[in-house]
PyMOL CGO cylinders between C-alpha atoms (Angstrom):
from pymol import cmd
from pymol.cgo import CYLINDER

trace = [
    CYLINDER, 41.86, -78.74, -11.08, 41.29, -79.93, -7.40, 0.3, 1, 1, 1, 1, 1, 1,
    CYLINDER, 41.29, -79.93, -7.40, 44.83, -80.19, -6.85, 0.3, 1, 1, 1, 1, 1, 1,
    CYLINDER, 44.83, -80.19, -6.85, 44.27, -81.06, -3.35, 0.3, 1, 1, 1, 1, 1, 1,
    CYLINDER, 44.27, -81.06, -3.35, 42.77, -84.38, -4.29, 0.3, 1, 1, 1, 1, 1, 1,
    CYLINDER, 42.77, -84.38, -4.29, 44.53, -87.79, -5.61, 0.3, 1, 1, 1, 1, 1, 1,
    CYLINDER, 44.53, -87.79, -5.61, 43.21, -91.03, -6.19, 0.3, 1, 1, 1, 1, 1, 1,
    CYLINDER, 43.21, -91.03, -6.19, 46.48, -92.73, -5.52, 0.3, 1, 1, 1, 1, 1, 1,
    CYLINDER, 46.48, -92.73, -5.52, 44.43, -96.21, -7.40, 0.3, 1, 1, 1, 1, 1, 1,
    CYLINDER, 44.43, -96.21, -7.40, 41.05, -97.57, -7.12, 0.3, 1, 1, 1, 1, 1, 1,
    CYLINDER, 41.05, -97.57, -7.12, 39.29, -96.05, -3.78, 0.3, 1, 1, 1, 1, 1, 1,
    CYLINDER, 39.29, -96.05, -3.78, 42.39, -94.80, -2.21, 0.3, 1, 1, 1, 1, 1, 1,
    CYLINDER, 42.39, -94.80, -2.21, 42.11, -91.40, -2.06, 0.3, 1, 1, 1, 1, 1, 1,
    CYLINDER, 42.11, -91.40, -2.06, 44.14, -88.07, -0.45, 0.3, 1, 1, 1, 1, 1, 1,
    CYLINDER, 44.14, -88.07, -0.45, 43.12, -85.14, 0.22, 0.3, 1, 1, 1, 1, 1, 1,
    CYLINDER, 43.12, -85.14, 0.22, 45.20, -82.60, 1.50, 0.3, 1, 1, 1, 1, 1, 1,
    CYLINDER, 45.20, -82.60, 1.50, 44.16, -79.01, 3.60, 0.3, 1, 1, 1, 1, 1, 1,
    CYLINDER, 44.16, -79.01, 3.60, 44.08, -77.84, 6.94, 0.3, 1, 1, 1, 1, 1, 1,
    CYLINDER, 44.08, -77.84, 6.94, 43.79, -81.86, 7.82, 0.3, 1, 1, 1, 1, 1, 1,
    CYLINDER, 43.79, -81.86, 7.82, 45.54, -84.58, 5.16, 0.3, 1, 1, 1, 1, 1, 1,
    CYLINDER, 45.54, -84.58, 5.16, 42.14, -87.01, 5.20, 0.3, 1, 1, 1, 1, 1, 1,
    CYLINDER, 42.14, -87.01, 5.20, 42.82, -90.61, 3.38, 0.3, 1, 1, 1, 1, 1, 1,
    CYLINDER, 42.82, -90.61, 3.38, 40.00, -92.91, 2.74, 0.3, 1, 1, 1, 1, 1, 1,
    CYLINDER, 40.00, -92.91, 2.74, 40.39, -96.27, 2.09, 0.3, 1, 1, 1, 1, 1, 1,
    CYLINDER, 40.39, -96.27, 2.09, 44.42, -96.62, 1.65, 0.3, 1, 1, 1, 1, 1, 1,
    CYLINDER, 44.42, -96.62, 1.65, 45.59, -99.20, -0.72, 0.3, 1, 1, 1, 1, 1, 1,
    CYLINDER, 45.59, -99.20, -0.72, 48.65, -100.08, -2.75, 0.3, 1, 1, 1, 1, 1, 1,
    CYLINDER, 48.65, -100.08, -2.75, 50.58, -97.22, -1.37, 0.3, 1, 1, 1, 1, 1, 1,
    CYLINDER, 50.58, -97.22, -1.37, 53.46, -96.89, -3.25, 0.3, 1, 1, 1, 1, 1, 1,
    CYLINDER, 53.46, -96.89, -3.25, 55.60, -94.78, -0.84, 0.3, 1, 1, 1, 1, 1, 1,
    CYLINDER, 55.60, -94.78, -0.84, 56.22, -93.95, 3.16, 0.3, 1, 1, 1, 1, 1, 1,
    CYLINDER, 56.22, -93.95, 3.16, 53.68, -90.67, 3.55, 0.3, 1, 1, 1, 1, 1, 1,
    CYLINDER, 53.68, -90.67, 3.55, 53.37, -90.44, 7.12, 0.3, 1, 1, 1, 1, 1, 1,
    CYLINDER, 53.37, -90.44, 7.12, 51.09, -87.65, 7.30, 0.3, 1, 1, 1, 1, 1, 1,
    CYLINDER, 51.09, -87.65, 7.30, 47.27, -88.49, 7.46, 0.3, 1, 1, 1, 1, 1, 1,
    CYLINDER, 47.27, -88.49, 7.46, 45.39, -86.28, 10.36, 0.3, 1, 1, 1, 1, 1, 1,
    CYLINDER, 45.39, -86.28, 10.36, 42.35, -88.70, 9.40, 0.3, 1, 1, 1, 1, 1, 1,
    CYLINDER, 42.35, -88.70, 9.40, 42.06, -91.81, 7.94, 0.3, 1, 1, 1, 1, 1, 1,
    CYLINDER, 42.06, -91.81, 7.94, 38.74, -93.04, 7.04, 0.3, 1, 1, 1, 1, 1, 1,
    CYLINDER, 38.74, -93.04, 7.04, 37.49, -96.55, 6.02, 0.3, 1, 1, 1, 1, 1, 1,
    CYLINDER, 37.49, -96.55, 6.02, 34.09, -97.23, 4.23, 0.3, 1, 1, 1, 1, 1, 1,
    CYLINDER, 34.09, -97.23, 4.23, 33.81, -100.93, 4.42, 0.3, 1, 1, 1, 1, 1, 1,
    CYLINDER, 33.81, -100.93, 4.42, 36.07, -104.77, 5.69, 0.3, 1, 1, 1, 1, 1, 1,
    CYLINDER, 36.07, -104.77, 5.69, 37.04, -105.46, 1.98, 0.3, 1, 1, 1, 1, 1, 1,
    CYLINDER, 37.04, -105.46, 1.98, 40.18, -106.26, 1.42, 0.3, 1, 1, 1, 1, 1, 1,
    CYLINDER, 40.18, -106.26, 1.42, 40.44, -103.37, -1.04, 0.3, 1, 1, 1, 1, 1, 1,
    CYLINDER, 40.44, -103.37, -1.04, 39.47, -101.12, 1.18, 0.3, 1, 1, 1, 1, 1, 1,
    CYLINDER, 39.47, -101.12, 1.18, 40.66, -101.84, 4.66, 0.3, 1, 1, 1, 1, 1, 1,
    CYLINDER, 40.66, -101.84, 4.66, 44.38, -102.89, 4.35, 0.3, 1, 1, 1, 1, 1, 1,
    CYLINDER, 44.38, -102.89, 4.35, 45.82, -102.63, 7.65, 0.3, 1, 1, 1, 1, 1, 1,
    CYLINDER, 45.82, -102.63, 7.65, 49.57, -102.60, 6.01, 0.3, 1, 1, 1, 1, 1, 1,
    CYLINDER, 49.57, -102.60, 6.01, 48.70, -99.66, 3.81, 0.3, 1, 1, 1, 1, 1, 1,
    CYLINDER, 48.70, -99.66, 3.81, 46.85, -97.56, 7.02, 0.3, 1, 1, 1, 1, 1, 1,
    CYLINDER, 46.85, -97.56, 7.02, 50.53, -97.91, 8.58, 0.3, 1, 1, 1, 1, 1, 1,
    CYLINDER, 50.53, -97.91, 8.58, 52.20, -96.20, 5.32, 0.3, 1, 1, 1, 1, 1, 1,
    CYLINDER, 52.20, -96.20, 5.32, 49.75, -92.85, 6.11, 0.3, 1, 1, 1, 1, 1, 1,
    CYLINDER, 49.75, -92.85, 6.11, 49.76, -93.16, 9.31, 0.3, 1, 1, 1, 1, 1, 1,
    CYLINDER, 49.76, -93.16, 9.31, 51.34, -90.76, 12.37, 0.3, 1, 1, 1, 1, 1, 1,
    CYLINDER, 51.34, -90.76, 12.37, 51.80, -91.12, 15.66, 0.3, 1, 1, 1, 1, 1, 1,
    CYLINDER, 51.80, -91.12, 15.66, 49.05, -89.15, 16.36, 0.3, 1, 1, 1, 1, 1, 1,
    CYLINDER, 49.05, -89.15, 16.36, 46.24, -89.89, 13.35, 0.3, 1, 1, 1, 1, 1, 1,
    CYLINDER, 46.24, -89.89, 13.35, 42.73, -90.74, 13.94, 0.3, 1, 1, 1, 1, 1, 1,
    CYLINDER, 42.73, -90.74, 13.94, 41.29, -93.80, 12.19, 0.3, 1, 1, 1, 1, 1, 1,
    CYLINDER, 41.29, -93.80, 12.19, 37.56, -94.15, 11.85, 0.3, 1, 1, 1, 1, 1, 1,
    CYLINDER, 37.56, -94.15, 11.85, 35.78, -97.06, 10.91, 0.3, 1, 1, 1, 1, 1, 1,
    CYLINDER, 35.78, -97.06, 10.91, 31.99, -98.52, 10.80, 0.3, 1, 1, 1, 1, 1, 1,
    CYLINDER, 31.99, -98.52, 10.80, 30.84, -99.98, 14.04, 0.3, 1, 1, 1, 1, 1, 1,
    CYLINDER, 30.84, -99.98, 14.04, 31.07, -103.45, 13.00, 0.3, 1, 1, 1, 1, 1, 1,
    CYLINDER, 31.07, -103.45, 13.00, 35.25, -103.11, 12.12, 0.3, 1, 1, 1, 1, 1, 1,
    CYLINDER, 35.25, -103.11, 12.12, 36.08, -101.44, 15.36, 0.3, 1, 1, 1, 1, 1, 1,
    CYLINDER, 36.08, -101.44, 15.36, 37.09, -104.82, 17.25, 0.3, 1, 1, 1, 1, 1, 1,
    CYLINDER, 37.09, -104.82, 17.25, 39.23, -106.39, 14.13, 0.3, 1, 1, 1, 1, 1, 1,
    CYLINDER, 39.23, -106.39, 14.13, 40.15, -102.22, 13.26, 0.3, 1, 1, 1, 1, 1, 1,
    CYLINDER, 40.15, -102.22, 13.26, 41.97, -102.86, 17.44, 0.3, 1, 1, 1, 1, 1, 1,
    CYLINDER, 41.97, -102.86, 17.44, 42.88, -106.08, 16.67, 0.3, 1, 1, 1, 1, 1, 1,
    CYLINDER, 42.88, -106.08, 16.67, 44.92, -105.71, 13.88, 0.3, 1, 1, 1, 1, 1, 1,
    CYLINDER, 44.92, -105.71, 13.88, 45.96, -101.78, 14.22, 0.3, 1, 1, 1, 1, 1, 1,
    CYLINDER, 45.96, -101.78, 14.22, 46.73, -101.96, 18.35, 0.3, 1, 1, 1, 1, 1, 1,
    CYLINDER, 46.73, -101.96, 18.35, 49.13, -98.73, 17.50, 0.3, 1, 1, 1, 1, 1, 1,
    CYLINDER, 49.13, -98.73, 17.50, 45.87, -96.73, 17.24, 0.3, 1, 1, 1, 1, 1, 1,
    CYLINDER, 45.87, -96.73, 17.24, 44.53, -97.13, 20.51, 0.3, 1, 1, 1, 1, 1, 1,
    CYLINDER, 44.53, -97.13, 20.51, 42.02, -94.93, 21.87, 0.3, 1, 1, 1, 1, 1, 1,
    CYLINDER, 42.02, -94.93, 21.87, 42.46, -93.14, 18.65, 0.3, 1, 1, 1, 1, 1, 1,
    CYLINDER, 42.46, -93.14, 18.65, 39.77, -95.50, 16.46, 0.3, 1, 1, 1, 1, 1, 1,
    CYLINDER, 39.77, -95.50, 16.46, 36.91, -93.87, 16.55, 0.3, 1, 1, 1, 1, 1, 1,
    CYLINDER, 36.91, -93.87, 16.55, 33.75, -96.08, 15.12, 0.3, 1, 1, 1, 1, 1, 1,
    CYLINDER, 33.75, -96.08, 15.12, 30.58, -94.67, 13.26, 0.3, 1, 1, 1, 1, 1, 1,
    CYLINDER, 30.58, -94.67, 13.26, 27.18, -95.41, 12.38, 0.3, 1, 1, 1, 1, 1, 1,
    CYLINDER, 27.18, -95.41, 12.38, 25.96, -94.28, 8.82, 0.3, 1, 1, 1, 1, 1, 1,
    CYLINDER, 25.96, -94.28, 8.82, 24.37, -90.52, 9.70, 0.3, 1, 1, 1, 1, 1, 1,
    CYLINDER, 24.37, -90.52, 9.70, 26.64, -89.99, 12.13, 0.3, 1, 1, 1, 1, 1, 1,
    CYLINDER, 26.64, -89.99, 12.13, 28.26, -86.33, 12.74, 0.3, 1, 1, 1, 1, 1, 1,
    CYLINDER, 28.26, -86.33, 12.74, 31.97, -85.74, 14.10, 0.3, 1, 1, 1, 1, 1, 1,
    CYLINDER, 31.97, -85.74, 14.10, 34.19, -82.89, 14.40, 0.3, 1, 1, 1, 1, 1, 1,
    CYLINDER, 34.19, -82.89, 14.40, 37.94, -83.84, 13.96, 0.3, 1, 1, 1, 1, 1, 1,
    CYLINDER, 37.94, -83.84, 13.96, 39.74, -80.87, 14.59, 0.3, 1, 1, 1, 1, 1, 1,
    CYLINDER, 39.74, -80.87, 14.59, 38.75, -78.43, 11.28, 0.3, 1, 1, 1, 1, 1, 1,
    CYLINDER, 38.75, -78.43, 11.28, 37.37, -81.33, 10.08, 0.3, 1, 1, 1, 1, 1, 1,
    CYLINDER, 37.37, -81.33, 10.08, 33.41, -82.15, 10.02, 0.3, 1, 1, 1, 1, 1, 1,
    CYLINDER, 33.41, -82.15, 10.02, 32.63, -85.21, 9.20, 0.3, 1, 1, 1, 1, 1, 1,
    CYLINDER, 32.63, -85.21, 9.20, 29.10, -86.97, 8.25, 0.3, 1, 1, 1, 1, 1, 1,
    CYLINDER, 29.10, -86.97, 8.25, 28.81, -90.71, 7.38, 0.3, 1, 1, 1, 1, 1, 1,
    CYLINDER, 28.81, -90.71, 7.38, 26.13, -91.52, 4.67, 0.3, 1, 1, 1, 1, 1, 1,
    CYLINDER, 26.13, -91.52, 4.67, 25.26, -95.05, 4.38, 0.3, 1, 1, 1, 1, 1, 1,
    CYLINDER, 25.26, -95.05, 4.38, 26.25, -97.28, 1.21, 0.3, 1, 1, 1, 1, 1, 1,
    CYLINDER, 26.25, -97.28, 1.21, 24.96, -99.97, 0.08, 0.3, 1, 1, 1, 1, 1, 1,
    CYLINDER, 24.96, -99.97, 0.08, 23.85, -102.01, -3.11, 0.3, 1, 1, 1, 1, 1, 1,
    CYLINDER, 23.85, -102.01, -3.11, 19.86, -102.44, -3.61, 0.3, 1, 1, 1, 1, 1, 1,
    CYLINDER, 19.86, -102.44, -3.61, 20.10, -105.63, -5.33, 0.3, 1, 1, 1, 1, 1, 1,
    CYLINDER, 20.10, -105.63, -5.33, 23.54, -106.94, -5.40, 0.3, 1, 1, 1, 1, 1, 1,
    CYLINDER, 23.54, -106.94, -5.40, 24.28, -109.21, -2.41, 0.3, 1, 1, 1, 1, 1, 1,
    CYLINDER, 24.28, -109.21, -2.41, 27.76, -107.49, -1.92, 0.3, 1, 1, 1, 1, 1, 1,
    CYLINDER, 27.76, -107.49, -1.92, 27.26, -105.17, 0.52, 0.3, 1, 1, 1, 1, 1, 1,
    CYLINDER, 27.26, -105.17, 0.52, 24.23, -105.03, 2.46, 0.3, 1, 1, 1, 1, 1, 1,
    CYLINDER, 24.23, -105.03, 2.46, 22.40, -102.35, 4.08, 0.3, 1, 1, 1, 1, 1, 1,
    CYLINDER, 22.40, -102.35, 4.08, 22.74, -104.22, 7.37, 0.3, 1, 1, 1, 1, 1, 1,
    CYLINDER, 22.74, -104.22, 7.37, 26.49, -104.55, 7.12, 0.3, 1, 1, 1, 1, 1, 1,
    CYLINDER, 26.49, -104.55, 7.12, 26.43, -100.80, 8.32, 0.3, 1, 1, 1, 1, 1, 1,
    CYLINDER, 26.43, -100.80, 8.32, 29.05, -99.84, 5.41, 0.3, 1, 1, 1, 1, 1, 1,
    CYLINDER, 29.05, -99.84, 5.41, 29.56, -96.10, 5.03, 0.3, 1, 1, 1, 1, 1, 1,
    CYLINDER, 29.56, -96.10, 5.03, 30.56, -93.50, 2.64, 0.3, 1, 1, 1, 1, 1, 1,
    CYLINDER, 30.56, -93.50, 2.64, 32.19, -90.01, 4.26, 0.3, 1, 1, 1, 1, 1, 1,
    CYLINDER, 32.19, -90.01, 4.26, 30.91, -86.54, 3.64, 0.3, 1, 1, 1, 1, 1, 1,
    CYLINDER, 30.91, -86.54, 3.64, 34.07, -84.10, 4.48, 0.3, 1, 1, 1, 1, 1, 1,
    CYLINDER, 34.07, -84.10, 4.48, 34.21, -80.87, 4.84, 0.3, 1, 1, 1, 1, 1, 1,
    CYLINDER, 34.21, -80.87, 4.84, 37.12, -78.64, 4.34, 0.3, 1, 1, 1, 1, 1, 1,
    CYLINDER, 37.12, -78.64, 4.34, 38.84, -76.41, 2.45, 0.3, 1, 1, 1, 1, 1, 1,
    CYLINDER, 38.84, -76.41, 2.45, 35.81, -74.71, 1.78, 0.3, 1, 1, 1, 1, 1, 1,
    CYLINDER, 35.81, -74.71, 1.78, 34.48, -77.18, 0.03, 0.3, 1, 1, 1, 1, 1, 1,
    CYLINDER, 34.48, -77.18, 0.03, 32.29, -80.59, 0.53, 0.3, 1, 1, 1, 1, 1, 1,
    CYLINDER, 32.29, -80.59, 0.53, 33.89, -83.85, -0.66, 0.3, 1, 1, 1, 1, 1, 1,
    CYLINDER, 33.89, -83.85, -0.66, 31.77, -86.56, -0.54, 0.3, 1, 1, 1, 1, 1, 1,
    CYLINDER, 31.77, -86.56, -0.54, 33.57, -90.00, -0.82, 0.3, 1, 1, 1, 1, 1, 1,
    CYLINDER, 33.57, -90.00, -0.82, 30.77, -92.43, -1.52, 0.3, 1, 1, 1, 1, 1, 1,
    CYLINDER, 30.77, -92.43, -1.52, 31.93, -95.38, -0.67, 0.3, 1, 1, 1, 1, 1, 1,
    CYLINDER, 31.93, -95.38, -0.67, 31.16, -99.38, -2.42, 0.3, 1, 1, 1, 1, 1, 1,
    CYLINDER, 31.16, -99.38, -2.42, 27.38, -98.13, -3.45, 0.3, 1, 1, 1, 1, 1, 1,
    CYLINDER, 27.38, -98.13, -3.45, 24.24, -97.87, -5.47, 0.3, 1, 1, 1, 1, 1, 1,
    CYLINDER, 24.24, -97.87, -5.47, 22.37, -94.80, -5.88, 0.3, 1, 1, 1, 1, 1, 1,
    CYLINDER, 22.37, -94.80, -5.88, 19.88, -95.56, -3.08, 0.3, 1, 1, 1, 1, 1, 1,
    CYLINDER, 19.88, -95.56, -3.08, 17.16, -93.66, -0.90, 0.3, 1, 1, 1, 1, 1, 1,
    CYLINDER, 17.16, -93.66, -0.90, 19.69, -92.71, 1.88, 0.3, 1, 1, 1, 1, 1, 1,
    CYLINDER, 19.69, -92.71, 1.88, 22.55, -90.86, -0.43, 0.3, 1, 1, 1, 1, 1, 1,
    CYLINDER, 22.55, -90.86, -0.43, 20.20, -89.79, -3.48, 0.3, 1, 1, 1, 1, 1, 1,
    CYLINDER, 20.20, -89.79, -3.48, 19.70, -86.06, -1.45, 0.3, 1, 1, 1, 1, 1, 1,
    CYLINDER, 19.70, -86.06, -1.45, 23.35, -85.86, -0.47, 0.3, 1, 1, 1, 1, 1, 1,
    CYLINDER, 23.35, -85.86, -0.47, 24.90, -82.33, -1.37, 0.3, 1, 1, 1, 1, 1, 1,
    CYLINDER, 24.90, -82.33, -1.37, 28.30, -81.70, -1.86, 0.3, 1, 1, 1, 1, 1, 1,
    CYLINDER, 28.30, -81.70, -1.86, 30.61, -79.75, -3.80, 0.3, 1, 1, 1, 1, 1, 1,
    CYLINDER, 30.61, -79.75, -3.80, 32.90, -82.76, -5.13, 0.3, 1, 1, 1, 1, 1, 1,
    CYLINDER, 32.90, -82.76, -5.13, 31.38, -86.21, -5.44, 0.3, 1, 1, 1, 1, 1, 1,
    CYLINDER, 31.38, -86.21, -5.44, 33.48, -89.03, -5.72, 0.3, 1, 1, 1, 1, 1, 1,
    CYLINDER, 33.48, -89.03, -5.72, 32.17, -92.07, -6.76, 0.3, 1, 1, 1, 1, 1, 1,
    CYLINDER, 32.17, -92.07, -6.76, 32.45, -95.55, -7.83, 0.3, 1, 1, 1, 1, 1, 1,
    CYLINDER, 32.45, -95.55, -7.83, 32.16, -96.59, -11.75, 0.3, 1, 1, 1, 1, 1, 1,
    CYLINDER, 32.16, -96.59, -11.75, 33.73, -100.11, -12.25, 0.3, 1, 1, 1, 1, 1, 1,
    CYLINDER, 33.73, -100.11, -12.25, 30.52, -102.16, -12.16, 0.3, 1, 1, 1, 1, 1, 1,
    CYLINDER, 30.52, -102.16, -12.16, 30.56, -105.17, -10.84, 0.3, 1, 1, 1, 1, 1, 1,
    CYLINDER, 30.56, -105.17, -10.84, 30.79, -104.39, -7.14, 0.3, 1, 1, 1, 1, 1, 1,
    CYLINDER, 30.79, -104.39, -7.14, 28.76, -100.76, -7.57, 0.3, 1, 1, 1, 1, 1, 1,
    CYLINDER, 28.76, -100.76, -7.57, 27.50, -98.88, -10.35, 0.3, 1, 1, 1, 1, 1, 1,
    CYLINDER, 27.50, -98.88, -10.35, 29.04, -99.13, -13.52, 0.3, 1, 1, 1, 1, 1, 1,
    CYLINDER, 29.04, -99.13, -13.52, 29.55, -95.72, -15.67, 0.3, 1, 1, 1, 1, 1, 1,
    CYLINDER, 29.55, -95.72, -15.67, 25.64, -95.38, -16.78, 0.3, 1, 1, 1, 1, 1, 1,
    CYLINDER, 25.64, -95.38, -16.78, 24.24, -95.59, -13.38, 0.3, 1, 1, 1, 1, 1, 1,
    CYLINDER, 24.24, -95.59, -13.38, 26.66, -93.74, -11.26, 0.3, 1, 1, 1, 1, 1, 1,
    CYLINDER, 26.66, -93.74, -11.26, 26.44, -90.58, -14.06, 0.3, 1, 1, 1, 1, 1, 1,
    CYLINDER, 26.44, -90.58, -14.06, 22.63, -91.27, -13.11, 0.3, 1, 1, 1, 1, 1, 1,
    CYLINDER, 22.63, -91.27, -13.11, 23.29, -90.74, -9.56, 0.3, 1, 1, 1, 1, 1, 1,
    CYLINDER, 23.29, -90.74, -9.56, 25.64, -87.92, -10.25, 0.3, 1, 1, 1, 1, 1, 1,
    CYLINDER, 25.64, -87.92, -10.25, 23.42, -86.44, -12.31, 0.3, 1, 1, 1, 1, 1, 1,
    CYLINDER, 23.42, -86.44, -12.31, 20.70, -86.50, -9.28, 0.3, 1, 1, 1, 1, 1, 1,
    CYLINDER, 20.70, -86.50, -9.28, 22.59, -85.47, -6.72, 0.3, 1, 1, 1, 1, 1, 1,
    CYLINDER, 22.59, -85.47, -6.72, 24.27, -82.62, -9.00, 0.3, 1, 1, 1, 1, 1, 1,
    CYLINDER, 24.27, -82.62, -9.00, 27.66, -81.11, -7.75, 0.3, 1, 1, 1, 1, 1, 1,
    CYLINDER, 27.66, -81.11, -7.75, 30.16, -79.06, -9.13, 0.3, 1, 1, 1, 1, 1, 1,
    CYLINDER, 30.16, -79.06, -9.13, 32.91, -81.48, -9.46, 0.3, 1, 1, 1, 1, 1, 1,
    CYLINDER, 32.91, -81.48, -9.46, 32.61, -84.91, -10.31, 0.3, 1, 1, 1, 1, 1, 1,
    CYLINDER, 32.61, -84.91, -10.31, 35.64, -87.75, -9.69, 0.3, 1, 1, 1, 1, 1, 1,
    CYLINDER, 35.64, -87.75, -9.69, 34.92, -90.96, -10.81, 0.3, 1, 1, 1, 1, 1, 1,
    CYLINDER, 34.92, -90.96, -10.81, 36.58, -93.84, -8.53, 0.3, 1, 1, 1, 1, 1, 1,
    CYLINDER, 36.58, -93.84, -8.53, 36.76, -97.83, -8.08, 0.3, 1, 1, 1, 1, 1, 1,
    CYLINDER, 36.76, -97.83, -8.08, 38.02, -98.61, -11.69, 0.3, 1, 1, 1, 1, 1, 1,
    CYLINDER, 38.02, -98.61, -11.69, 41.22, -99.38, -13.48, 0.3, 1, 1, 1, 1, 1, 1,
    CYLINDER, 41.22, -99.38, -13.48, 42.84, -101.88, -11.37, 0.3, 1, 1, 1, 1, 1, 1,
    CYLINDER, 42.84, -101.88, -11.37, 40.97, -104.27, -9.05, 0.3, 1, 1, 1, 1, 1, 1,
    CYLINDER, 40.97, -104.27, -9.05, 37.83, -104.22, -11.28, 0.3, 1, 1, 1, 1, 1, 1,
    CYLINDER, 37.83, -104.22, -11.28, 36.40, -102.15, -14.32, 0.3, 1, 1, 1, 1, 1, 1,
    CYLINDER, 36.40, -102.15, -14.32, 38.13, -100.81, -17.18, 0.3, 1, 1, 1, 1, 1, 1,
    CYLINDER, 38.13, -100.81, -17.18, 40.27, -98.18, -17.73, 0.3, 1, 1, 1, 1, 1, 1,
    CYLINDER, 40.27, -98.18, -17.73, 37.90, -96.65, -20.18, 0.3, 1, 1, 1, 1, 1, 1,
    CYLINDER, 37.90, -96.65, -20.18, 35.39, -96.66, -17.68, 0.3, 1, 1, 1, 1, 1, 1,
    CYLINDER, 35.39, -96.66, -17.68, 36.07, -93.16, -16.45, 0.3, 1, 1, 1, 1, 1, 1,
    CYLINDER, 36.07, -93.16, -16.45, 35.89, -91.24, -20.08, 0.3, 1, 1, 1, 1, 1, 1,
    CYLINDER, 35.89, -91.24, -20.08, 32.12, -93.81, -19.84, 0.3, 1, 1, 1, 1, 1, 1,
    CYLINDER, 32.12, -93.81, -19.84, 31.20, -91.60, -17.12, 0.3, 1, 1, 1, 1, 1, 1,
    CYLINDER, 31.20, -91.60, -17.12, 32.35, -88.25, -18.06, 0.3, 1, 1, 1, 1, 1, 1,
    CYLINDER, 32.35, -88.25, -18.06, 30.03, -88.88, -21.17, 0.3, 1, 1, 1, 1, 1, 1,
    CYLINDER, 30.03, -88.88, -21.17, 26.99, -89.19, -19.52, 0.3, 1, 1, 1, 1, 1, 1,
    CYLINDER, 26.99, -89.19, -19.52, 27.50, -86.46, -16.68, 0.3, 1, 1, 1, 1, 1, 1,
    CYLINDER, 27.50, -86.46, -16.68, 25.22, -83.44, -17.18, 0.3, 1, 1, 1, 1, 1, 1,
    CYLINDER, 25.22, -83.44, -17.18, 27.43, -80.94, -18.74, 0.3, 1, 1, 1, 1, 1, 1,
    CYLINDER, 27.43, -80.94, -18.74, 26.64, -78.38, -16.47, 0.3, 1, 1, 1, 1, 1, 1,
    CYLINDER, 26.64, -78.38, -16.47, 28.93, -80.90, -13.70, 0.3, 1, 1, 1, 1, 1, 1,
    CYLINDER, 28.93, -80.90, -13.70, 33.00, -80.62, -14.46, 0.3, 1, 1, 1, 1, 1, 1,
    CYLINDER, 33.00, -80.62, -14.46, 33.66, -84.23, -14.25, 0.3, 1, 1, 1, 1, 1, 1,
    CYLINDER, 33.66, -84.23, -14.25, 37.64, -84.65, -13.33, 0.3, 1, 1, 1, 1, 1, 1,
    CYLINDER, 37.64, -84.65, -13.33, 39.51, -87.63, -14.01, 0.3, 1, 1, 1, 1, 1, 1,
    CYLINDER, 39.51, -87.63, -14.01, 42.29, -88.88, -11.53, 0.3, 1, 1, 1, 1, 1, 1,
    CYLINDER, 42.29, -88.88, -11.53, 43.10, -91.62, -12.53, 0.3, 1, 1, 1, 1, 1, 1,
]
cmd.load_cgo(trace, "trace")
């Protein structure tokens, strides 16, 4: 079921179509060489790892981060050049058949990542469908009336919500498909995706990838 979607580990996700979107590479195991798009949420190390973008990467992919990467995003990943586009969460872009919307993430009481910081998670669309990649969150007032056909979101705790609250915010926000993320390496527990799937509304087909 949603074939054309891996989570290679933790937030690094694929997703393949008319356009071959990544978001957040990390730990790539082998040479791909094929993203259209790549797409960063946030500066963490785990999520921005400049030696992992150049495993996707083509000569002629787009990388998109939040405004307040694009300087160290040139810095480090020169190669890009014009082709690092920056965003603001709410923003709209149109990437050939892609269409792109940034929604902003944050946490509400955890100091990790700020509303101010700018951080972003990526609503996609393509293949017919509506991914939305959430990013390092909570369930907040800005992504709580997101809709999408495929949610994928965090579930390690910690950093975001653990299982409990992010089937809360699945459960509010209600799509067809739900992909748990952000577990099973770096931080939470393995067992924290079959967590989640037990406390998703039934009438959501949650779909484990890792």
């Amino acid at each position: 079921m949603l074939e054309e979607i891996e989570v290679l580990i933790h937030s690094s996700i694929r997703i393949t179509g008319e356009q071959i979107v990544y978001v957040d590479p990390f730990r790539v195991e082998k040479e791909y060489h094929d993203a259209d798009v790549i797409c960063i949420t946030h500066d963490h190390y785990d999520h921005f790892s400049p030696e992992d973008i150049r495993k996707v990467q083509k000569p002629d992919s787009v990388l998109i981060v939040p405004e307040k990467m694009e300087q160290d995003a040139k810095k480090k990943l020169s190669e890009f050049g014009n082709r690092i586009r920056s965003v603001a969460p709410r923003d709209k872009l149109t990437i050939g058949s892609l269409m792109l919307e940034t929604v902003p993430a944050y946490n509400n009481l955890k100091p990790f990542h700020p509303k101010s910081s700018g951080w972003v998670g990526y609503l996609l669309k393509q293949n017919g469908r509506c991914y939305y990649v959430a990013g390092d969150t909570d369930q907040n007032k800005d992504n709580e009336t997101v809709s999408c056909d495929v949610a994928l979101v965090p579930v390690g705790g910690t950093y975001t919500m653990n299982p409990e609250k992010a089937a809360l915010f699945v459960n509010k926000i209600h799509p067809r498909y739900a992909i748990p993320t952000h577990y099973g390496s770096v931080v939470g527990p393995q067992s924290a995706g079959d967590e989640f799937s037990k406390q998703v509304n039934p009438s959501i087909r949650t779909v484990l990838k890792l």
